[in-house]
C-alpha positions in Angstrom: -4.2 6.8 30.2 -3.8 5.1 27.1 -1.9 0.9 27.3 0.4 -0.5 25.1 -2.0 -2.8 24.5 -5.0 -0.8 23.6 -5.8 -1.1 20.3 -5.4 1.2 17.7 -7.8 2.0 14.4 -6.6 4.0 11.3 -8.9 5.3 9.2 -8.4 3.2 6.3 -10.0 0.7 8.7 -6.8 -1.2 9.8 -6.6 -1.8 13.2 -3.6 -2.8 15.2 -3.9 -5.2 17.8 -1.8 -2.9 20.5 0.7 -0.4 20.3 3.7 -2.3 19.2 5.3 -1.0 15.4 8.3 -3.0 14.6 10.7 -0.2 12.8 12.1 -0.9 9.4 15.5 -2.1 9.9 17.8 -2.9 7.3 19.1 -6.5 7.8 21.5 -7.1 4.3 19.6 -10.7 4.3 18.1 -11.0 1.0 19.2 -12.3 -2.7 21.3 -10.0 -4.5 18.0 -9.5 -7.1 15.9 -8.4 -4.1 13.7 -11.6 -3.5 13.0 -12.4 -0.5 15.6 -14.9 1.4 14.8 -17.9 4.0 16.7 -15.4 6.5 15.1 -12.5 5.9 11.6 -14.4 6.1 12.6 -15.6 9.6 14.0 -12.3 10.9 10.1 -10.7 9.8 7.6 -13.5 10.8 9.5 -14.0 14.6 8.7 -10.7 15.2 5.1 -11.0 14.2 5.0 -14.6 16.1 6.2 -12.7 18.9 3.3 -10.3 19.4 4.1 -6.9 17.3 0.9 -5.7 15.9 2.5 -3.5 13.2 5.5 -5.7 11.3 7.5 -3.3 8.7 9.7 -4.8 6.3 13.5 -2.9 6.0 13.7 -0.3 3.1 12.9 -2.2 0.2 13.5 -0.4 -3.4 11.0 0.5 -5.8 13.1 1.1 -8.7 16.9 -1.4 -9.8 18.6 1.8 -10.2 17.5 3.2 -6.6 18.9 0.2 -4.3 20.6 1.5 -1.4 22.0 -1.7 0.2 23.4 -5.1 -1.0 21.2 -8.0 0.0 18.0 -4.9 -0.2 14.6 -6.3 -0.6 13.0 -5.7 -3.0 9.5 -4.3 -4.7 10.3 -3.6 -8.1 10.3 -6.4 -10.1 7.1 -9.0 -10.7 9.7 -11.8 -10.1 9.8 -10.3 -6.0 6.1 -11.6 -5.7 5.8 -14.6 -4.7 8.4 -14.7 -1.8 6.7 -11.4 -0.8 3.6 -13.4 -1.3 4.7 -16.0 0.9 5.9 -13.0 3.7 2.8 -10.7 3.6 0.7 -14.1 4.1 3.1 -15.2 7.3 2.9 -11.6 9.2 -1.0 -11.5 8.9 -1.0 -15.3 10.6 0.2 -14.1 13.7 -3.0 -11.2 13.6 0.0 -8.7 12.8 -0.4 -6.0 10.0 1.9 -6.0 7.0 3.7 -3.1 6.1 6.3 -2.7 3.2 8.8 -0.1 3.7 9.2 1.3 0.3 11.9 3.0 -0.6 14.8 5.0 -2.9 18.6 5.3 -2.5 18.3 8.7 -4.2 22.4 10.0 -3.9 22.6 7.2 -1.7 22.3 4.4 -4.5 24.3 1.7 -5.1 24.9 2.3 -8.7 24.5 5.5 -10.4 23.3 7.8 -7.2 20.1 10.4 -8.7 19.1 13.1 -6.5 17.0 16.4 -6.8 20.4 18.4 -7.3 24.2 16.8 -8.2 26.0 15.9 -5.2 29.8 16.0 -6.3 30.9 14.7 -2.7 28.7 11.6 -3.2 28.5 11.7 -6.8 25.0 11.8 -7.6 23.8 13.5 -10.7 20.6 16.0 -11.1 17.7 14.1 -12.3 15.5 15.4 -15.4 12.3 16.2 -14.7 11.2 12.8 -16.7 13.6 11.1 -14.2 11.5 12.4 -11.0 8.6 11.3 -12.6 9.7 8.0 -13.3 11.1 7.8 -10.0 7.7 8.4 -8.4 5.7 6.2 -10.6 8.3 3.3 -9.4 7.0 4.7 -5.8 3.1 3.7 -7.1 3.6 0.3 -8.6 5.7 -0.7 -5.9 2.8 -0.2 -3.8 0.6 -1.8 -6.0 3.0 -5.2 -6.0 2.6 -4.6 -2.5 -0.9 -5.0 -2.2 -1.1 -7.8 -4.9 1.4 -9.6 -2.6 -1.4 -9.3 0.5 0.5 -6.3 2.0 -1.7 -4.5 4.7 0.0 -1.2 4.3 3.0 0.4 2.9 5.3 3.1 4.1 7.3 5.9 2.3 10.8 6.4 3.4 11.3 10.1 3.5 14.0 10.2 6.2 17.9 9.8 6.1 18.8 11.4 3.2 16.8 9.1 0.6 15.1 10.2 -2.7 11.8 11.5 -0.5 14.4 12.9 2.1 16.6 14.9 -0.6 13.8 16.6 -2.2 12.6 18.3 1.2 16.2 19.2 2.3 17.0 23.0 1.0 20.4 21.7 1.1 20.3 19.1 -1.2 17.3 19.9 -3.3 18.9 23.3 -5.4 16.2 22.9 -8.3 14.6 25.8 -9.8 11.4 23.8 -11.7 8.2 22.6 -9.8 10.3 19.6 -7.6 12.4 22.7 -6.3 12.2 26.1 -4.2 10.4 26.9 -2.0 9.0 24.3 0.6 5.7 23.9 -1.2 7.8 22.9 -4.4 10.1 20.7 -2.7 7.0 19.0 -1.0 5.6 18.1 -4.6 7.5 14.6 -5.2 6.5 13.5 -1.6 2.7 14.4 -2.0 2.6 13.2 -5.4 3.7 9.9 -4.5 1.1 9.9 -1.6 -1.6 10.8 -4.3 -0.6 8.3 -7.4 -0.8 5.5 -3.7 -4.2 6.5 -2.6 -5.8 6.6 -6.5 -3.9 3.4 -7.2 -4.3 0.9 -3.6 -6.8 0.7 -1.2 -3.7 0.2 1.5 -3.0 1.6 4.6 -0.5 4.1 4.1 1.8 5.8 6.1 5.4 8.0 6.1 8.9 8.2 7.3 10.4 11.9 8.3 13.2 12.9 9.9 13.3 16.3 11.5 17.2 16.7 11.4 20.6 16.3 9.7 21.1 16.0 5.8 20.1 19.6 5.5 16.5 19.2 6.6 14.9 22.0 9.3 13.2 21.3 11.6 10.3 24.2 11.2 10.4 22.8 8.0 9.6 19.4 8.5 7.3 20.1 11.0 5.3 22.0 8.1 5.4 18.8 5.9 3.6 16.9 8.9 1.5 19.6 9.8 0.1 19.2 5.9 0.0 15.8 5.8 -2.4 16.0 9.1 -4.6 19.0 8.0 -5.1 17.5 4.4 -5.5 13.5 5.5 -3.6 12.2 3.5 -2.2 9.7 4.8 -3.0 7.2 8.1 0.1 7.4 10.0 3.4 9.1 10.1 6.2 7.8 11.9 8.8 10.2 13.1 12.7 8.6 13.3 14.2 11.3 16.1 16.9 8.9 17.1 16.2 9.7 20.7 12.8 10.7 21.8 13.8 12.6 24.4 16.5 14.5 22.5 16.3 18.3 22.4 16.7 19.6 18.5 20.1 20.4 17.1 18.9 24.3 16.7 20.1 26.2 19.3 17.4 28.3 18.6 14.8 25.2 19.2 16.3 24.2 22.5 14.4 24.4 25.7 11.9 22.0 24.8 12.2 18.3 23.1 12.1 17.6 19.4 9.2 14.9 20.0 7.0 18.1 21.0 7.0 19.9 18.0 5.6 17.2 16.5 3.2 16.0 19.3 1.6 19.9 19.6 -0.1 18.9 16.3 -3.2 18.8 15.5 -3.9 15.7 13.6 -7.5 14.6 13.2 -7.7 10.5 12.6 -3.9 10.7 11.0 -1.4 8.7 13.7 1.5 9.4 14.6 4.6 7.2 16.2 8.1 7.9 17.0 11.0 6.3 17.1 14.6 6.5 19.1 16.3 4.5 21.7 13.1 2.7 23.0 15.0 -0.1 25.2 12.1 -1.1 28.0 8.2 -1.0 28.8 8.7 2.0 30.5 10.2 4.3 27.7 7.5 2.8 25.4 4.9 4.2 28.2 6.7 7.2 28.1 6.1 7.7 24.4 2.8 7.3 24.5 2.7 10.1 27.7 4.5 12.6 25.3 1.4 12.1 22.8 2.8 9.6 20.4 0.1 7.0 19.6 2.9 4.4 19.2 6.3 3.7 19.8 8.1 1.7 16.8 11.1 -0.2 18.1 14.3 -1.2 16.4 17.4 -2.3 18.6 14.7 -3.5 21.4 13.0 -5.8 18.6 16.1 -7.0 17.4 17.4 -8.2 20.6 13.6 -9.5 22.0 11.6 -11.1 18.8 8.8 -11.4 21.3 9.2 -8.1 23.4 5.3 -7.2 23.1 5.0 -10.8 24.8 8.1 -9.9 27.7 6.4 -6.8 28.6 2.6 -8.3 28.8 4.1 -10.9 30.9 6.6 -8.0 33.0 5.5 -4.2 33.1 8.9 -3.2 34.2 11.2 -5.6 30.9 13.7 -3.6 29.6 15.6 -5.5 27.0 19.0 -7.0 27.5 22.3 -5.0 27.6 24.8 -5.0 24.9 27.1 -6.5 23.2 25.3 -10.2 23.1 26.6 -13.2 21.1 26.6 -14.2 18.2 24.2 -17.2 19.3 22.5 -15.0 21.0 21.2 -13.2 17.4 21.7 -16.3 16.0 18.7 -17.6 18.5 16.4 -14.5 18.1 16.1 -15.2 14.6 19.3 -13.3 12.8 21.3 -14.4 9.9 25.2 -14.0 9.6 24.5 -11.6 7.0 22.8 -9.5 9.6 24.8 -10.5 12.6 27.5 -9.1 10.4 25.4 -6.0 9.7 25.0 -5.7 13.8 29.1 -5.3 14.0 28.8 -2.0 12.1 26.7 -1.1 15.3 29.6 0.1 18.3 29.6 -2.0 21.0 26.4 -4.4 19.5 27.9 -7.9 18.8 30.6 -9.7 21.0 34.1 -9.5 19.9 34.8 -13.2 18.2 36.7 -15.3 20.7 
């Protein structure tokens, strides 16, 4: 039986210290030009201090005109280095890998939304086909800044709708050129920015799917990781299922979990985690049982900075209930931009007295 605490190589010859992955959580904390704050710093090197052998920045953009959040991190400018620098150097201190999320807004940008097909509801506009391919370029240097800033790894954000997301959602991706189609087509922006990574880094590399909502199927997406795996290209991919022990939306998919048509795999030396409501030792345990090779935690790690540490020390910790304080976040390394971030979350934060 595989431990939380067994570690665990990737074939680019990283190896994590346990099983702990800290998810990519947006936080809101950084400068309005995406270099790094004091704030965001602190949230990211508590949790490597605190024994998570995989730390992953939030989404953090690869291209101005693809930020998704205020306050976004950021990878797209030579200016971001040295606070990234400074970050990348922190995490690897504390014997944790460092992982930069990297990421596009696509129709959810700030600014002027691009996606794979106009979206008049959130008024995106079709990109040319010069457009995707400066969009996926932006993908590659990012990763490139990444490892001149002492990055371990980065990771592609292809869930929730983003640029990666939007281009593998039939829904959202109507295009009729190569980026568009059939799944094979729709595949090409995600697989071309895995390619231009590998030729251009020697990083670890990994990628964000989701199996459900914004148009995406799950047979579908289940294909995309079932290439990824046969065709090694990349050394981990990290499935956001919200709940991993959810049943799929598809009625005709029910019977069975979501986590298991992605588990059935076969996946050579490629890993794979999952996240989704992972609140105690035992429900990271329980991932592992299902055939995960790691759990990545979000809520858990924002309420315990150290919850690798709480669950060495007690097999049975399950994190704290909600809603805390506002001390309490304060204390476990938040900043008010963050805290007031948490509010958005029902039931999170304490009402103010």
């Amino acid at each position: 039986m595989t431990s939380l605490f067994d570690p665990l190589a990737f074939k680019s010859g990283a190896t994590l210290k346990s099983r702990f992955v800290l998810s990519p959580l947006t936080n809101l904390q950084s400068h309005p030009d995406g270099v790094l704050s004091d704030d965001e710093y602190r949230w990211l090197t508590m949790r490597a201090e605190g024994g998570f052998a995989l730390t992953m920045t939030c989404a953090a953009s690869v291209q101005e005109s693809g930020v998704g959040f205020p306050g976004q991190l950021g990878f797209h400018d030579d200016r971001h280095l040295p606070g990234l620098t400074r970050l990348a150097s922190k995490i690897k201190e504390y014997g944790s890998l460092a992982v930069a999320q990297l990421h596009h807004g696509g129709l959810r940008s700030l600014k002027t939304p691009k996606a794979p097909s106009a979206d008049e509801k959130l008024g995106a506009q079709a990109m040319t086909v010069d457009e995707v391919r400066e969009s996926r370029d932006c993908f590659v240097a990012a990763a490139r800044r990444a490892e001149r800033a002492g990055f371990d790894g980065v990771e592609l954000h292809g869930a929730h709708g983003y640029l990666i997301c939007s281009f593998l959602s039939p829904e959202l991706n109507r295009r009729d050129d190569a980026y568009g189609g059939d799944p094979e087509r729709r595949m090409r922006f995600l697989l071309e920015c895995i390619d231009g990574i590998r030729a251009a880094t020697g990083l670890t590399l990994g990628v964000r799917l989701s199996p459900e909502r914004w148009g995406l199927e799950v047979l579908e997406i289940r294909g995309v990781a079932e290439r990824l795996f046969r065709d090694a290209r990349i050394d981990f991919l990290d499935m956001s299922l919200w709940d991993v022990r959810k049943e799929p939306e598809d009625e005709a998919l029910k019977g069975r979990t979501l986590a298991s048509y992605f588990t059935e795999l076969e996946r050579g030396e490629t890993r794979l985690g999952a996240a989704g409501k992972i609140m105690s030792a035992q429900d990271a345990r329980d991932v592992l049982a299902m055939g995960f090779d790691f759990p990545v935690l979000g809520r858990a790690a924002i309420l315990h900075h150290d919850f690798p540490r709480r669950v060495a020390d007690d097999p049975n910790f399950a994190a704290r209930l909600t809603p805390v304080s506002e001390q309490y976040l304060r204390d476990e390394g938040l900043g008010p931009a963050f805290i007031n971030y948490m509010r958005t979350w029902k039931g999170f934060v304490e009402a103010a007295a």
